[in-house]
N, C-alpha and C positions, 0 to 999 in steps of 0.2 A: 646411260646418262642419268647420275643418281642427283636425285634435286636436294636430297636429307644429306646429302654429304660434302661439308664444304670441302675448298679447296686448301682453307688457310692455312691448315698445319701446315700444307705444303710450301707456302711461300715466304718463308726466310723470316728476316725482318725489314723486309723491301719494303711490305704494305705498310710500316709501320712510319715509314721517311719522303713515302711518295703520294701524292693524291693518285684519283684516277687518270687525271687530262695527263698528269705527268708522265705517267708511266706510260700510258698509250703514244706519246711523242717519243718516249725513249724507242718504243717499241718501230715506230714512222722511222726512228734514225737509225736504226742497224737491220731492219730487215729485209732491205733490198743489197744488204753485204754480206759477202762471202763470210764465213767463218770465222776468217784468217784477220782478216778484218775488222770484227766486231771489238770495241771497246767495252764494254761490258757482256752479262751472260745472257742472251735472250731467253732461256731456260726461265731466268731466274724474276725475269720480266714479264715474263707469261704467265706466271706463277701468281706474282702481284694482281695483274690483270684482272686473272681469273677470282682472286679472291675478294676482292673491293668490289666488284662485278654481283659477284654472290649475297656480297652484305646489304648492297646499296642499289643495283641494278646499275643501267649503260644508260645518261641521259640520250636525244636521238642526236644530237651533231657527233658525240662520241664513238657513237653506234657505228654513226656511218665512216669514218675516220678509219675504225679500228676491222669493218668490214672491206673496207675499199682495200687493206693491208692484207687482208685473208685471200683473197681472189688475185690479189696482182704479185703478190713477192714469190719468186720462187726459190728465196733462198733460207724459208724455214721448213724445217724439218718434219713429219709429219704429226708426229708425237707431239711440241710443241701447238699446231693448228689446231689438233682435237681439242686441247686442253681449252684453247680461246674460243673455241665455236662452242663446248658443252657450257662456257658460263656466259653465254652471249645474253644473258639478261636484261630485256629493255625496261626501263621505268616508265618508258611511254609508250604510245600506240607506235609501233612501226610502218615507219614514211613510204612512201610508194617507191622510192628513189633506191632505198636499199633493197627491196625487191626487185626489182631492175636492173642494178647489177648483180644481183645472184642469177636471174634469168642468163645474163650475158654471160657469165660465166661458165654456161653449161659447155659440156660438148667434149668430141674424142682428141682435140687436136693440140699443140704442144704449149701453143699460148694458153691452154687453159689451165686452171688447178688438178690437184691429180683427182683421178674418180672418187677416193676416201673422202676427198675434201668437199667434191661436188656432192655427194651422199650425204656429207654433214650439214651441209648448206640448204640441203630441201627440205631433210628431218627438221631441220631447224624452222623452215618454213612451217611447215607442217605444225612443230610446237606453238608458234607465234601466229597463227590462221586467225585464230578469234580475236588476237590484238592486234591485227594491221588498220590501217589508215582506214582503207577502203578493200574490202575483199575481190569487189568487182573488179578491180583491176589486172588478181591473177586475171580474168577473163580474158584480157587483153595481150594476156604472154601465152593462150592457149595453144595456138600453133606453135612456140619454141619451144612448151615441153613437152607437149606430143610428140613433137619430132626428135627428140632425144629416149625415144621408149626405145630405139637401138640397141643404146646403151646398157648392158644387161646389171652391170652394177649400180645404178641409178633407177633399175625401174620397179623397183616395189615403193620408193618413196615419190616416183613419177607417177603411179598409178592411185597414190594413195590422196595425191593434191589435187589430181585432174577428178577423182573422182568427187572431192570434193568442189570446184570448179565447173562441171560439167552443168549445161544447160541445153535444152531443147537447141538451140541454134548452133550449138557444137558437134551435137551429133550428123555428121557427114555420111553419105556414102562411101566416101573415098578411107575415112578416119575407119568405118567399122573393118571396110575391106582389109585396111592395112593390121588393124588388129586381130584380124580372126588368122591373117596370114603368120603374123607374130607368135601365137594361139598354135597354130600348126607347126611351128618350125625348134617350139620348145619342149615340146613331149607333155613332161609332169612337173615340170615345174612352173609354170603358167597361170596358178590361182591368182596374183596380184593382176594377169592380162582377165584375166574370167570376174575379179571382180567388178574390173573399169566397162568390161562388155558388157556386163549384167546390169549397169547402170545405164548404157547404153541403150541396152533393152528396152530401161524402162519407161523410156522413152518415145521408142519406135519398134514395140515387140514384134510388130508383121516384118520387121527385117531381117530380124535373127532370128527368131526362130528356127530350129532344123538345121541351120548353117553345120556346127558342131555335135558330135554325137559326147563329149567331153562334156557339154555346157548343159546335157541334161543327164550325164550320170553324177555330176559330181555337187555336194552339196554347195550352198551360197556361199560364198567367200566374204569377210568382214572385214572392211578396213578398222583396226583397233588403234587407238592413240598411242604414240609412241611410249610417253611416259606422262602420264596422268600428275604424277608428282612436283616433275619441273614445271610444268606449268602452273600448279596450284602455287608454285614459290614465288615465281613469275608477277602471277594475279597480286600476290601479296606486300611486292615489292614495287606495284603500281601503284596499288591502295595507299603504301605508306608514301609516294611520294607525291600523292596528288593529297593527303591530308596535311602534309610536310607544304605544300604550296599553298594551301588553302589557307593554312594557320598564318604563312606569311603576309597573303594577300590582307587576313583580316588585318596582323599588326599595321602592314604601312601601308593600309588604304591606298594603295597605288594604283592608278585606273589605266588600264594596256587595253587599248583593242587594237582592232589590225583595220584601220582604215584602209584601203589602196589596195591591201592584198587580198589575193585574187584566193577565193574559198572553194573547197574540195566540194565535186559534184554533188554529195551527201551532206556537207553542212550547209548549202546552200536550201536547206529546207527551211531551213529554221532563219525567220527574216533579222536582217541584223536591227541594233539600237539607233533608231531616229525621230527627231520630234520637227518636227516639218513646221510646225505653228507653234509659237511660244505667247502665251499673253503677256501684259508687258507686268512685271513685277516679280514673275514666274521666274526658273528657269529649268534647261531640261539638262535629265541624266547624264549628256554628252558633257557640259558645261563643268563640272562634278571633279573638280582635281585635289583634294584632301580631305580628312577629315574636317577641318574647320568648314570647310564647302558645304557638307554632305549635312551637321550637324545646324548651321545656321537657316540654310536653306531647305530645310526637310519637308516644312508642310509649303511650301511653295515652288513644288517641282511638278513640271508637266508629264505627266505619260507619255510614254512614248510609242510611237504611230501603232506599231504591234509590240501588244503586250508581251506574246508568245516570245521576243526576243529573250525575256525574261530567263526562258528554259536553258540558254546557253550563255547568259551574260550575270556575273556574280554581283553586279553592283547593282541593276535592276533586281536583283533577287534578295539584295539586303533592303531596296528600298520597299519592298511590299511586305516583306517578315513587317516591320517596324511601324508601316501604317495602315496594313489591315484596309485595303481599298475594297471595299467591296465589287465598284465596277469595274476595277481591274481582274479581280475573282470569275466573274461574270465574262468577260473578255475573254477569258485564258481559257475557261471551258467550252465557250462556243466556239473559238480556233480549234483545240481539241477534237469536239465534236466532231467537226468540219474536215477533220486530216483524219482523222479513223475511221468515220463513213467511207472517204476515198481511198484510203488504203482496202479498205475491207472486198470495196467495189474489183479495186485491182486483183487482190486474191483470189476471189467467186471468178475473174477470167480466166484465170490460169496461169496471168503475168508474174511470175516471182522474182522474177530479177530487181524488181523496184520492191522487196518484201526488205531488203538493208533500211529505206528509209524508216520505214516503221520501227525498224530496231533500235538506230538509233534515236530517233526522237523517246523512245521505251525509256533507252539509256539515260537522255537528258532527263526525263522526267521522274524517275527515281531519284534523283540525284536532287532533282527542284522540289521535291516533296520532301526527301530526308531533312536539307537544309530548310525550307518554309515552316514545316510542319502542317503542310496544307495538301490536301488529297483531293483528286477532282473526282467526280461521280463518274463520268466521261470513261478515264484512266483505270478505274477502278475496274467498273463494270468490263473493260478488253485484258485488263491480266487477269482475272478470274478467269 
């Protein structure tokens, strides 16, 4: 999977007449048809795909559209599928839901994709790990892809996601039993099963030890990244299109939040925008629908209840660039404070499963500091 190599030479002058959304609908409308059938070249629609994909990445309604077509049509060719799965590039975090159906997806039997495909779809996983929604949630499909280590063509990139997945509470009795019998039954080809054990180990080394006389001749096995490059393209074509939104947000002031909807485990750290008490003359950030709003009303806006919203909300964060609150300054670093004491508390246990929250609150507050240009001591003092 070469990231430095696009696809566009290859596709015609399709990309030049069709958007993305379009061709991926071309793509919904011939690919659960025979051949024989098809009104145009799916070849040459794949192609397109592939290459606007490359330039631009896969918004995530797209994503999921164009995945839901990979796992369920069996009337594309293989060749074809490669081609859509290597430029499967998202411009955004990937949702839990397309993880979900690739999960579903696995497996020997005829409703499912063929094993190349199912191979493509985990690598794939594998590339996209650091850009999902919520990583914990592989956690939660840990039983469907252990239970496909069967599978001998799927299980070095089965070994290589569980490995990263793996927690104390996965490690089972029953799970190591099965893998060391795995371990037995393949001779020498078995380093992708030796390195998921070894993780395994290092977990609960009084279990395994000794079991294998293999697992102490042979050097450590390293899960390595598939392709270090696509994803570096990947990163890049996020980057461009969250500055691509930003730049929009600033021109038309448009103020989006997701009242009602219901927020991912992990951004539920971060409290939403609310002003609970308004004085009367005042009003708050929520009230805030244009610039003429923003610009009349500037010094007569109330804070809101947590500052910390700040970290994930762009219209609070244009409102403290611009007024320089100092108590709101003061706010946002004893919130800080406050959550990296706790997290630090939870690390010194041993808990790492909740070690994501800290990530991302990391993530937002680069992100709050690049655009502020304001650094807390807090912040400073835990990324050193």
């Amino acid at each position: 999977m070469q990231a430095t190599t696009s696809p566009k030479e290859d596709s015609g002058l399709a990309s030049r007449s069709w958007t993305l959304e379009e061709a991926i609908a071309q793509l919904e409308d011939v690919a659960f048809l025979p051949k024989a059938q098809r009104h145009v070249n799916v070849t040459d629609v794949a192609k397109t795909i592939a290459s606007l994909a490359y330039e631009s990445g896969i918004g995530t309604d797209l994503l999921d559209r164009l995945v839901t077509v990979i796992v369920k049509s069996k009337n594309l060719d293989q060749t074809t599928t490669t081609n859509l799965v290597k430029n499967l590039y998202p411009s955004e975090r990937v949702q839990l839901g397309i993880v979900a159906k690739i999960a579903c997806a696995l497996g020997p039997t005829k409703t499912k994709p063929s094993p190349a495909t199912q191979n493509l779809l985990l690598r794939w996983l594998i590339l996209v790990y650091d850009g999902l929604e919520d990583q914990s949630y592989i956690s939660k499909l840990y039983a469907v892809l252990f239970d496909n280590l069967d599978m001998i063509s799927l299980r070095r990139s089965l070994c290589h996601i569980l490995s990263l997945a793996t927690r104390r509470k996965h490690v089972k009795p029953f799970r190591i039993q099965a893998l060391m019998e795995l371990i037995r039954n393949t001779g020498d080809e078995e380093k992708e099963l030796m390195g998921l054990l070894r993780v395994f180990k290092s977990y609960y080394p009084e279990i395994i030890v000794g079991e294998t006389g293999s697992l102490r001749r042979r050097a450590t096995y390293i899960f390595k990244h598939p392709d270090t490059e696509w994803t570096a393209h990947m990163r890049a074509l996020q980057e461009n299109a969250a500055k691509a939104a930003a730049n929009s947000a600033q021109r038309t002031f448009q103020v989006v939040r997701r009242e009602g909807v219901k927020r991912s485990r992990i951004e539920v750290v971060i409290p939403s925008v609310q002003t609970s008490k308004v004085h009367q003359g005042y009003a708050s950030l929520e009230e805030l629908r244009s610039v003429r709003d923003f610009v009349q009303k500037l010094d007569k806006v109330q804070l809101p209840n947590q500052i910390a919203s700040a970290l994930a909300d762009p219209l609070v964060q244009k409102y403290l660039l611009l007024v320089e609150n100092t108590q709101a300054t003061q706010r946002m670093e004893s919130w800080l404070a406050s959550f990296f004491e706790d997290e630090l508390d939870i690390i010194s246990s041993g808990d790492m499963d909740t070690s994501e929250h800290l990530e991302y609150v990391l993530y937002l507050l680069v992100g709050y500091a690049r655009f502020t240009k304001v650094g807390s001591s807090d912040s400073q003092l835990i990324v050193i």
